[in-house]
Backbone as CSV, one residue per row, in Angstrom:
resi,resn,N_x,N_y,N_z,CA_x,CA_y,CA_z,C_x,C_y,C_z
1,UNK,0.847,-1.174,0.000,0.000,0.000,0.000,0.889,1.231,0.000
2,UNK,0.655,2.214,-0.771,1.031,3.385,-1.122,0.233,4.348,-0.386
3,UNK,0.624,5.575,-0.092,-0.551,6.848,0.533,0.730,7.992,0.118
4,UNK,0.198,8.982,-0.836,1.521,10.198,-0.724,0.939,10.447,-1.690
5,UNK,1.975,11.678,-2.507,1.994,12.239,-3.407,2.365,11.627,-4.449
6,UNK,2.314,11.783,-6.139,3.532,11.453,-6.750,4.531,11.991,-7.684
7,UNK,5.049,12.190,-8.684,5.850,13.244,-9.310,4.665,13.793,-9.919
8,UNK,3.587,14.191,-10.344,2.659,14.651,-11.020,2.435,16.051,-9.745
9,UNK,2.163,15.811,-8.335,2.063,15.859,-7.249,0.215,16.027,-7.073
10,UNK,0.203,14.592,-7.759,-0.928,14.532,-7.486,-1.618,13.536,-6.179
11,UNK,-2.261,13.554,-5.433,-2.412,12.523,-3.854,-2.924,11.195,-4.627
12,UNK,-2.066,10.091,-3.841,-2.545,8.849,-4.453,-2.989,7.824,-3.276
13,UNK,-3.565,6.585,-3.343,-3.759,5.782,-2.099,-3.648,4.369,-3.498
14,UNK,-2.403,3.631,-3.085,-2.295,2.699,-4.440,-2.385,1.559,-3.436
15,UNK,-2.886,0.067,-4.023,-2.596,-1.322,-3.695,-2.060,-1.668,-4.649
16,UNK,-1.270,-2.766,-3.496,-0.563,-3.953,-4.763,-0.779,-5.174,-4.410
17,UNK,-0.768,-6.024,-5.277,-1.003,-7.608,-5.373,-0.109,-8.198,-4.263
18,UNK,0.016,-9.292,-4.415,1.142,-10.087,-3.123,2.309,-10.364,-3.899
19,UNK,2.885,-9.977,-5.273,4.049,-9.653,-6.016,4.268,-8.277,-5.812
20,UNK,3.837,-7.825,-5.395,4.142,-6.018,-5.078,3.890,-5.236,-5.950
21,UNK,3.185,-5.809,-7.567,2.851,-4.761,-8.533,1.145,-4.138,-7.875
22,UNK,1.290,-2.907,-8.143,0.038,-1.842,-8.183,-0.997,-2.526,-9.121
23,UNK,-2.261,-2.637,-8.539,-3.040,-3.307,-9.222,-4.496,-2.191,-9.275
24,UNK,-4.600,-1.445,-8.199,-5.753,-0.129,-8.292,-5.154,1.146,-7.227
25,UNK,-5.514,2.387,-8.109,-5.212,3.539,-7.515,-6.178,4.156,-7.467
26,UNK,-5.896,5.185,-6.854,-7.333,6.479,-6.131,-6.445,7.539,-6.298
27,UNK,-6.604,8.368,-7.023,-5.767,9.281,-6.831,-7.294,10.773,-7.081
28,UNK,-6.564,12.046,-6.979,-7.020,13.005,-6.913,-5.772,13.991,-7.087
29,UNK,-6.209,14.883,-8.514,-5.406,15.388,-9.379,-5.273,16.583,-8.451
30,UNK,-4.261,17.333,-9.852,-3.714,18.583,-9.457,-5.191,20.013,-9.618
31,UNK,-5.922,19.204,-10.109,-6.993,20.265,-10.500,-7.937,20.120,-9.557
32,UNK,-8.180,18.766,-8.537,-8.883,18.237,-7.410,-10.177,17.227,-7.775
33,UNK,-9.835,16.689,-9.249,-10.773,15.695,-10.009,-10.244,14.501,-9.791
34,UNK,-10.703,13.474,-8.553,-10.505,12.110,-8.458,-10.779,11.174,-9.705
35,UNK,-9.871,10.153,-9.573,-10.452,9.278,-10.040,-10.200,7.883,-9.535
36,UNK,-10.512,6.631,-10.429,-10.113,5.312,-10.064,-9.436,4.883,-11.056
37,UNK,-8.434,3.742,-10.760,-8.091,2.968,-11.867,-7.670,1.706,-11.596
38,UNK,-7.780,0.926,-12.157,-7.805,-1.007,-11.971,-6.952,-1.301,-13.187
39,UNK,-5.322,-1.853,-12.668,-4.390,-2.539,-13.808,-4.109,-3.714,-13.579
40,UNK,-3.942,-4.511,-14.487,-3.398,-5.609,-15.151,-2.018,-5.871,-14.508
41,UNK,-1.645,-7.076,-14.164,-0.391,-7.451,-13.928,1.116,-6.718,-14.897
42,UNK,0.217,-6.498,-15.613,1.819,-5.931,-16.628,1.703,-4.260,-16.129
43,UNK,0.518,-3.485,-15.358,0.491,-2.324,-15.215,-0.214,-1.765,-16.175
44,UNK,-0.908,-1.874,-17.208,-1.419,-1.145,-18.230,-2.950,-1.034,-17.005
45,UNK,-3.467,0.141,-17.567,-4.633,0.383,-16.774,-5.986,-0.099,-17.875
46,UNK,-6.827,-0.938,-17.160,-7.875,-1.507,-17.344,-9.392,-1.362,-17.326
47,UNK,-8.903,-0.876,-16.454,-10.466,0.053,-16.349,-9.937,1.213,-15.649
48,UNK,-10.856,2.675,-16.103,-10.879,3.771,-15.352,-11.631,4.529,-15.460
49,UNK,-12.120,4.796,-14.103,-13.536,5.853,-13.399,-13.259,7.511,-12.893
50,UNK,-13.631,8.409,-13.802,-14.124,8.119,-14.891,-13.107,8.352,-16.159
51,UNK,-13.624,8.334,-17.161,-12.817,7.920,-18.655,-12.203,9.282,-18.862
């Protein structure tokens, strides 16, 4: 689990699988527009709320 900023400096709250890759983030931008996103083992993002 992740909680911080990131170089974007946008706030993130990330999980990762039990290999340690990031599998969904929450973040909330620099403009203050959240969103979601759900990736794939390779990291490509899979789904995201909203588009």
């Amino acid at each position: 689990m992740f909680m911080g900023r990131n170089e974007k400096g946008e706030s993130v709250m990330a999980l990762s699988d039990s290999k340690g890759k990031e599998r969904i983030r929450m973040i909330v931008d620099e403009k203050d527009k959240p969103r979601l996103e759900i990736l794939d083992s390779g990291g490509n993002i899979v789904y995201r709320v909203p588009n």
